[in-house]
OpenMM code with the backbone's topology and positions (N, CA, C; nanometers):
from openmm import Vec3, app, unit

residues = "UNK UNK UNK UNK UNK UNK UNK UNK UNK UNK UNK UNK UNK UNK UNK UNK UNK UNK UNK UNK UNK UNK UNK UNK UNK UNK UNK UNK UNK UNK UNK UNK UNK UNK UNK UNK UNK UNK UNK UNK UNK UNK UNK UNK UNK UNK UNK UNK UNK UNK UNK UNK UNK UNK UNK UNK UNK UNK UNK UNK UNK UNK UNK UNK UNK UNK UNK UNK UNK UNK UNK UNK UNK UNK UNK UNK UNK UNK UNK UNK UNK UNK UNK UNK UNK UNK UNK UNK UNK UNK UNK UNK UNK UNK UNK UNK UNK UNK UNK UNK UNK UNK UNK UNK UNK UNK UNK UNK UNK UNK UNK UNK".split()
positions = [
    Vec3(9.7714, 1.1420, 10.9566),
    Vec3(9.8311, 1.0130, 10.9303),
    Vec3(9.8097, 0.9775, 10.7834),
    Vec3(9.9212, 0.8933, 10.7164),
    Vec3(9.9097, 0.8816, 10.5549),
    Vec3(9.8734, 0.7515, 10.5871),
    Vec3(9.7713, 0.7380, 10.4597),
    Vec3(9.7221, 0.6145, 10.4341),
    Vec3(9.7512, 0.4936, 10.4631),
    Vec3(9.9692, 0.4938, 10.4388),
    Vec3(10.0205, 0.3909, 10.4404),
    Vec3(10.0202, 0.3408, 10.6164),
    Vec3(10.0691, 0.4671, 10.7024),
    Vec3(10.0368, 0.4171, 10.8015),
    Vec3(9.9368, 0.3931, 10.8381),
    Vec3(9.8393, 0.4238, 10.7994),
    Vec3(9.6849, 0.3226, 10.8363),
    Vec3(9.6792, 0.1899, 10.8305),
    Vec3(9.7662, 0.1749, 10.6970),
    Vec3(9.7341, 0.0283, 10.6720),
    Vec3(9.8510, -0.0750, 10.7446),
    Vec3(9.9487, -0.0101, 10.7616),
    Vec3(10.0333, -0.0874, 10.8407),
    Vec3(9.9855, -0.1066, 10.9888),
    Vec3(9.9312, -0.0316, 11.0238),
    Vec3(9.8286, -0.0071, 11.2165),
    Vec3(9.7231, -0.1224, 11.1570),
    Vec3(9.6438, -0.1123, 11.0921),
    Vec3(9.5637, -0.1917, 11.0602),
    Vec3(9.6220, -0.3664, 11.0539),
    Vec3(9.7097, -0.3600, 10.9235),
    Vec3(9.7108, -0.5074, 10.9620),
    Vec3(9.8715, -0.5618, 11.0605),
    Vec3(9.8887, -0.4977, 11.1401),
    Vec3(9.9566, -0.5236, 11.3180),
    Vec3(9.8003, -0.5711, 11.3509),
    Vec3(9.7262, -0.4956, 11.3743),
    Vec3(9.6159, -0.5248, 11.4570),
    Vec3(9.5443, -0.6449, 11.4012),
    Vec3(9.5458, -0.6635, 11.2559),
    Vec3(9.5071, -0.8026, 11.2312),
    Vec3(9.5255, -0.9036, 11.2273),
    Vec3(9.7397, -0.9040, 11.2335),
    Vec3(9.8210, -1.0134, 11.2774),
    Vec3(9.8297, -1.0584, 11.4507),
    Vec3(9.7838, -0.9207, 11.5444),
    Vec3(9.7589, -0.9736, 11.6317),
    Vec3(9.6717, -1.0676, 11.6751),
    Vec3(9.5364, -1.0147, 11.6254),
    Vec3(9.4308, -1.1401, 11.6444),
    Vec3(9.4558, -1.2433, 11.5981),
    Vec3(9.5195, -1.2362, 11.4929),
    Vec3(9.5711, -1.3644, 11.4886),
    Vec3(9.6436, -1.4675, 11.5240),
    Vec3(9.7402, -1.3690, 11.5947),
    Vec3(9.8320, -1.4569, 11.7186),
    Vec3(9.7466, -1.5492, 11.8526),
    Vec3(9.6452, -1.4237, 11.8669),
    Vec3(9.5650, -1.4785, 11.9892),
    Vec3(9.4823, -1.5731, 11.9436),
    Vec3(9.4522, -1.6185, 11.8306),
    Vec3(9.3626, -1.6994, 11.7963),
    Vec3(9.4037, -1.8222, 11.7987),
    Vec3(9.5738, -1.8503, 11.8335),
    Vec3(9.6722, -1.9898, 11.7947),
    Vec3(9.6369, -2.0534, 11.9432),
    Vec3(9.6370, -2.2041, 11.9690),
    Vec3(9.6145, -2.2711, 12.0918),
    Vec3(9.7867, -2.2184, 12.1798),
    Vec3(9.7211, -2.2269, 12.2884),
    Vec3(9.8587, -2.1853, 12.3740),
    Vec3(10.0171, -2.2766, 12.3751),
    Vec3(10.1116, -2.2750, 12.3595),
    Vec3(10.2152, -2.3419, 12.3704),
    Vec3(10.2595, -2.4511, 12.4726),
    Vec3(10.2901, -2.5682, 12.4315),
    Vec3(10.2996, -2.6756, 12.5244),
    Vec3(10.3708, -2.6141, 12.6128),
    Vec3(10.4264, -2.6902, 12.7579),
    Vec3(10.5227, -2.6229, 12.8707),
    Vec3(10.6231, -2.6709, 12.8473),
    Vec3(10.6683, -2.7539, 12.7630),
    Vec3(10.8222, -2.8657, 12.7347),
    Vec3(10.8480, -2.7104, 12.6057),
    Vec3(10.7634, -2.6886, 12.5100),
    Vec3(10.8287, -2.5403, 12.3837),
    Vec3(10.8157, -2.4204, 12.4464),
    Vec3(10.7445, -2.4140, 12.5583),
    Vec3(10.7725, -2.2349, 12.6027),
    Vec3(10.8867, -2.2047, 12.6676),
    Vec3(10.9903, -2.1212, 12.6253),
    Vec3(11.0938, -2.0869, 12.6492),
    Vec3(11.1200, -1.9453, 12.6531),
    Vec3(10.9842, -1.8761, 12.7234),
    Vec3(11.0039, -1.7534, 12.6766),
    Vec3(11.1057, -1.6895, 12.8421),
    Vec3(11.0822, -1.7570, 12.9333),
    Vec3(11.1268, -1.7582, 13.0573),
    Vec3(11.2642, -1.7720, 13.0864),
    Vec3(11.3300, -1.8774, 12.9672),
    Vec3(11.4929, -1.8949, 13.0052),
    Vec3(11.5588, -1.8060, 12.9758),
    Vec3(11.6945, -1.7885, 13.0091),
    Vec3(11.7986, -1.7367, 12.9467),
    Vec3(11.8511, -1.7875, 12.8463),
    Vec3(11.8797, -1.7589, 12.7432),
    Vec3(11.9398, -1.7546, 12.6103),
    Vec3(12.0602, -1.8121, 12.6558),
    Vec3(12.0811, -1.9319, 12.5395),
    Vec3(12.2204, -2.0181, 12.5966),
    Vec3(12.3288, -1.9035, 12.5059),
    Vec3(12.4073, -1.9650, 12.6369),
    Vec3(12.5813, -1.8630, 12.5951),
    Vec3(12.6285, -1.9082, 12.4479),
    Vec3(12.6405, -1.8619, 12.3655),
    Vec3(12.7364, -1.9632, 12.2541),
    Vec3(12.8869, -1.9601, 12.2783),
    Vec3(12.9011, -2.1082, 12.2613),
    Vec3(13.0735, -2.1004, 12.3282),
    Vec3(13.1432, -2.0859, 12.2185),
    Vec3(13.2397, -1.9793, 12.2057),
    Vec3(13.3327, -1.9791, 12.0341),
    Vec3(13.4653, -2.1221, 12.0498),
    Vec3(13.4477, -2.1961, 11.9619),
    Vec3(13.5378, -2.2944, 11.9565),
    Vec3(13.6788, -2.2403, 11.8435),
    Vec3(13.7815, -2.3080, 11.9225),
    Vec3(13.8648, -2.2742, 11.7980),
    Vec3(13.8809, -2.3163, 11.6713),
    Vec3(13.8989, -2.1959, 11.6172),
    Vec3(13.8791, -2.2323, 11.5234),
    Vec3(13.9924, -2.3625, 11.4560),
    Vec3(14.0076, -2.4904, 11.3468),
    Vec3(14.0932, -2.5603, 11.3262),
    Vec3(14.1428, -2.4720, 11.1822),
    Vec3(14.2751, -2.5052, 11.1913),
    Vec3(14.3868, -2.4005, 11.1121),
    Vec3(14.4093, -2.4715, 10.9856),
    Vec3(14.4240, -2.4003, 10.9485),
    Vec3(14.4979, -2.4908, 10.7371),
    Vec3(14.5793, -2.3965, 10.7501),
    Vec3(14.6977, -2.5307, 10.6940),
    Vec3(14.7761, -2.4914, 10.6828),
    Vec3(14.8073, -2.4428, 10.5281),
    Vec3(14.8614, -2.2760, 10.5164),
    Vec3(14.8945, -2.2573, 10.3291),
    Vec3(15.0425, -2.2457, 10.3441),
    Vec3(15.0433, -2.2683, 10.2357),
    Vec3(15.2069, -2.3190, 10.2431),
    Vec3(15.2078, -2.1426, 10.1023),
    Vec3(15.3482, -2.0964, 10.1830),
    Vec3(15.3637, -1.9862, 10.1689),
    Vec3(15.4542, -1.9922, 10.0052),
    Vec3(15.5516, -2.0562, 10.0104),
    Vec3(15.5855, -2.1003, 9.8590),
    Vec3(15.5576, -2.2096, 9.8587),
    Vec3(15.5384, -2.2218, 9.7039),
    Vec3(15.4438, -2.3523, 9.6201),
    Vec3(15.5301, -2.4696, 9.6499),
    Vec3(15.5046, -2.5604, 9.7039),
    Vec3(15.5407, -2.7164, 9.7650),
    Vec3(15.5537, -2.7680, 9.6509),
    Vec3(15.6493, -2.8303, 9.5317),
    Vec3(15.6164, -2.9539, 9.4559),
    Vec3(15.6453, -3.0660, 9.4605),
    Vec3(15.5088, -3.1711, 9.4533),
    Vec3(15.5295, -3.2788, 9.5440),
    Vec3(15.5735, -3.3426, 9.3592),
    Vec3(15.6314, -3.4816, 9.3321),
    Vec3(15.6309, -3.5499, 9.2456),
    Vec3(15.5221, -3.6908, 9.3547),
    Vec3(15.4023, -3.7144, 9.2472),
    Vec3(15.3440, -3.8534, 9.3715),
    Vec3(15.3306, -3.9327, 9.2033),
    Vec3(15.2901, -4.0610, 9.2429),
    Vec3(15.2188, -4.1524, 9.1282),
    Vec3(15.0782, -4.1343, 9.1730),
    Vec3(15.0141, -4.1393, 9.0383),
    Vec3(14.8737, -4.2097, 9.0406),
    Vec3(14.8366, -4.2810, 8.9871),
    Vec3(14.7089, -4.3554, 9.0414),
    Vec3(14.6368, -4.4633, 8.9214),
    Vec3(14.5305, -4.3882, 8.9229),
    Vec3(14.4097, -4.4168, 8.9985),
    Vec3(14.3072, -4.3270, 8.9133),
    Vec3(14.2063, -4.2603, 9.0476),
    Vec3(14.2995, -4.2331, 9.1413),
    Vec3(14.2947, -4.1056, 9.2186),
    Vec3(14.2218, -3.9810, 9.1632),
    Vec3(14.2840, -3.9643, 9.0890),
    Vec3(14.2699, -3.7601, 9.0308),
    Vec3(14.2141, -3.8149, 8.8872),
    Vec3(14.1388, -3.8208, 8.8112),
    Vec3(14.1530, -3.8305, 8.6821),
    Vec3(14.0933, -3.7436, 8.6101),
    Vec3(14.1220, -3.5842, 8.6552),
    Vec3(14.1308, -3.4981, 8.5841),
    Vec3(14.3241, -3.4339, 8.5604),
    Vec3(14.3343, -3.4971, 8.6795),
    Vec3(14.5568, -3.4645, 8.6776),
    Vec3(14.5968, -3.5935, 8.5730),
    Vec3(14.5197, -3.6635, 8.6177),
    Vec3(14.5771, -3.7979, 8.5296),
    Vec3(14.6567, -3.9151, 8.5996),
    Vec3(14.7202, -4.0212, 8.5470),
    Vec3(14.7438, -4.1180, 8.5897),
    Vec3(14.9287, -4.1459, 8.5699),
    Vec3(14.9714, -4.1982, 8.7125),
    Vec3(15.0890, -4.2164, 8.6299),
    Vec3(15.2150, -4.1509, 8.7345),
    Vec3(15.2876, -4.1104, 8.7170),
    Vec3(15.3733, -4.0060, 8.7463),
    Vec3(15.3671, -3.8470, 8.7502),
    Vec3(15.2901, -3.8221, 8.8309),
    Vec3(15.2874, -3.6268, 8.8252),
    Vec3(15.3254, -3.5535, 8.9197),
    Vec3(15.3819, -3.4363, 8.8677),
    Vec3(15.4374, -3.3415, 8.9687),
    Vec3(15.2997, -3.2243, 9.0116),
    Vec3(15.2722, -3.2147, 9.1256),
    Vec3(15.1379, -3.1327, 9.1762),
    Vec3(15.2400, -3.0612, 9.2564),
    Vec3(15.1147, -2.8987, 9.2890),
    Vec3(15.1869, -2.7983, 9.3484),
    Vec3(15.0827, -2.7953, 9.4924),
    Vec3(15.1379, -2.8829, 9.6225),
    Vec3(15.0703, -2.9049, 9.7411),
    Vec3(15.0128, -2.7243, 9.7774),
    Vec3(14.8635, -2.7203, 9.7578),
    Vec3(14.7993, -2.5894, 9.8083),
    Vec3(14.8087, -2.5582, 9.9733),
    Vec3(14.6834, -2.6757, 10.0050),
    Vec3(14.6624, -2.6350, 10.1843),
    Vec3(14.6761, -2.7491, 10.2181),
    Vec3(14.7014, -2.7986, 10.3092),
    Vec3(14.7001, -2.9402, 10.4222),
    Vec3(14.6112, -2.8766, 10.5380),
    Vec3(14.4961, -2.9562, 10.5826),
    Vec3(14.4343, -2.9776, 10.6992),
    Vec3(14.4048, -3.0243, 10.7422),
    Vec3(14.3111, -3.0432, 10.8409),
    Vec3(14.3144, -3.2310, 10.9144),
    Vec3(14.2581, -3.2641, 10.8665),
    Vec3(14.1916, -3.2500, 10.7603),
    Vec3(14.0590, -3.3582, 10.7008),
    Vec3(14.1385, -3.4144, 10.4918),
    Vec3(14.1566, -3.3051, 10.4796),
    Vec3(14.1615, -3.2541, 10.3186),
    Vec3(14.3332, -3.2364, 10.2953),
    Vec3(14.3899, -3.2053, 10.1908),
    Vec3(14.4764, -3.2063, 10.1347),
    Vec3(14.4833, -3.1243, 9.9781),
    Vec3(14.4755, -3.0340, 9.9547),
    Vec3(14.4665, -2.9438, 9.8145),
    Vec3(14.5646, -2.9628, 9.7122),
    Vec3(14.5338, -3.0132, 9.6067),
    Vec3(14.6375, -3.0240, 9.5331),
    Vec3(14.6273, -2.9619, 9.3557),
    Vec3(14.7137, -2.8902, 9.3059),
    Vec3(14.7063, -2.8071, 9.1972),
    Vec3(14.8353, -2.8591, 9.1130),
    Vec3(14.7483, -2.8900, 8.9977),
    Vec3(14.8465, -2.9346, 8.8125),
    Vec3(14.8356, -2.8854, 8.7574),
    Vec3(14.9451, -2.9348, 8.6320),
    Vec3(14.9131, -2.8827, 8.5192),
    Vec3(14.9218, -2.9474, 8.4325),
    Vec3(14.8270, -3.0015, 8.4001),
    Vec3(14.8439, -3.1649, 8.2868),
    Vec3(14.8693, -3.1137, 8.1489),
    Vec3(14.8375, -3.0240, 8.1140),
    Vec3(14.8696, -2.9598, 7.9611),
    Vec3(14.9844, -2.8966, 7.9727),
    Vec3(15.0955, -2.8947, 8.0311),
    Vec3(15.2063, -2.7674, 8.0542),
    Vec3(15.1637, -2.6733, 8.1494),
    Vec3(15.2398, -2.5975, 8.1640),
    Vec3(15.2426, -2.4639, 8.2189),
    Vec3(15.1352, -2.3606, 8.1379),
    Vec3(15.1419, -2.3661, 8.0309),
    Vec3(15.0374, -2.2276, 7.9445),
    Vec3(14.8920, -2.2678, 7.9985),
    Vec3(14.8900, -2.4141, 8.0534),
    Vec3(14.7646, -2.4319, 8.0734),
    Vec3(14.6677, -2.3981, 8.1814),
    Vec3(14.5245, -2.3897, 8.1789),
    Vec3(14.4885, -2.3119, 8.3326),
    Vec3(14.4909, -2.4699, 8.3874),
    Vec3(14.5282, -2.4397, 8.5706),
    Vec3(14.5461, -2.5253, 8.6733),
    Vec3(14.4215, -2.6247, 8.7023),
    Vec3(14.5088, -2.7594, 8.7083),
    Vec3(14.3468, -2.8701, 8.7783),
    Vec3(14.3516, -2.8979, 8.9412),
    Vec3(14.2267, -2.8420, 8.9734),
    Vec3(14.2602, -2.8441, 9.0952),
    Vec3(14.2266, -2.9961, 9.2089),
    Vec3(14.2512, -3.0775, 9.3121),
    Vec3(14.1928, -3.1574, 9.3393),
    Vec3(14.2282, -3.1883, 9.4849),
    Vec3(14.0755, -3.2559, 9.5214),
    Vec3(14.1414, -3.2530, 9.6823),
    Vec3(14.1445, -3.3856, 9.7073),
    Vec3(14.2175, -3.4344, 9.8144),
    Vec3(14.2582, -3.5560, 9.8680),
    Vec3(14.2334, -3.5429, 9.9955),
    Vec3(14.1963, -3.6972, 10.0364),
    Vec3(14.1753, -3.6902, 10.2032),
    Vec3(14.2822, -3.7293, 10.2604),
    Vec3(14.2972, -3.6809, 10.3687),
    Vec3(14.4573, -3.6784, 10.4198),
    Vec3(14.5151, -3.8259, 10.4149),
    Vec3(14.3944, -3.9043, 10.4658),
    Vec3(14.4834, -4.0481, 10.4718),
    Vec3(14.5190, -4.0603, 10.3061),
    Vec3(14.4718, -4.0864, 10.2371),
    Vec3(14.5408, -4.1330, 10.0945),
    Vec3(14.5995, -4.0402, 10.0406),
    Vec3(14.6468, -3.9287, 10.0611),
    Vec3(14.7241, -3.8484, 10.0343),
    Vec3(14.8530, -3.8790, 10.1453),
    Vec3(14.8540, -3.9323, 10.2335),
    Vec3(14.9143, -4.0434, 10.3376),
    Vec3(15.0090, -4.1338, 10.2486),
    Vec3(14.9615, -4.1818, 10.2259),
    Vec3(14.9647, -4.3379, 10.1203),
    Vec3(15.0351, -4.3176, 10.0314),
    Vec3(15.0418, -4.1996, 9.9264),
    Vec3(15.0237, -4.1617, 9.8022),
    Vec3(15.1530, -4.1346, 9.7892),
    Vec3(15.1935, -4.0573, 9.8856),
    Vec3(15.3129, -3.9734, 9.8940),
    Vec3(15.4640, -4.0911, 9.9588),
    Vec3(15.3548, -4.1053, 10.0525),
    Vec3(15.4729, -4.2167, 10.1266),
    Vec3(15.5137, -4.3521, 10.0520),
] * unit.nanometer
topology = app.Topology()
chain = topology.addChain("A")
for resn in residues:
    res = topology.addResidue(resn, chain)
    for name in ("N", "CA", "C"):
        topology.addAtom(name, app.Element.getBySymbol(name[0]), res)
């Protein structure tokens, strides 16, 4: 036997005593007896991507104020039940994209 396994046999045997040395487990935390709960897979909720780029024209006031304020045309990313993705381009086109999310209700509002 190499050394290393000595020392790994060794301290198993010293983490055991040490286990036995802990007070025993209340009867409400010992669970060593149950069955393992089932996990139920939920479905999953869907986003929607919009396959060509959506352009919405909305107003803002100070919603987004990295898109800016005012009159802007955004390119609608994902819609889902919570969120709303929305992508500009406040410098032109050469510029890299601002991205921003909205919660569905005021993106609700915004549009309508």
């Amino acid at each position: 036997m190499t050394t290393a396994t000595q020392h790994r046999i060794a301290a198993a045997a010293h983490f055991k005593e040490e286990a036995d040395s802990f007070p025993p487990l209340p009867t409400f935390l010992d669970r060593r007896d149950e069955k393992p709960r089932r996990i139920v897979d939920r479905k999953p909720r869907t986003v929607k991507r919009k396959s060509s780029p959506q352009l919405v024209t909305i107003h803002l006031e100070d919603q987004a104020p990295r898109i800016g304020s005012g009159r802007r045309q955004v390119e609608v990313v994902t819609i889902g039940h919570k969120w709303v993705t929305v992508r500009a381009w406040p410098g032109g086109p050469k510029c890299e994209p601002v991205r921003h999310k909205f919660k569905k209700s005021d993106w609700e509002r915004i549009v309508d």
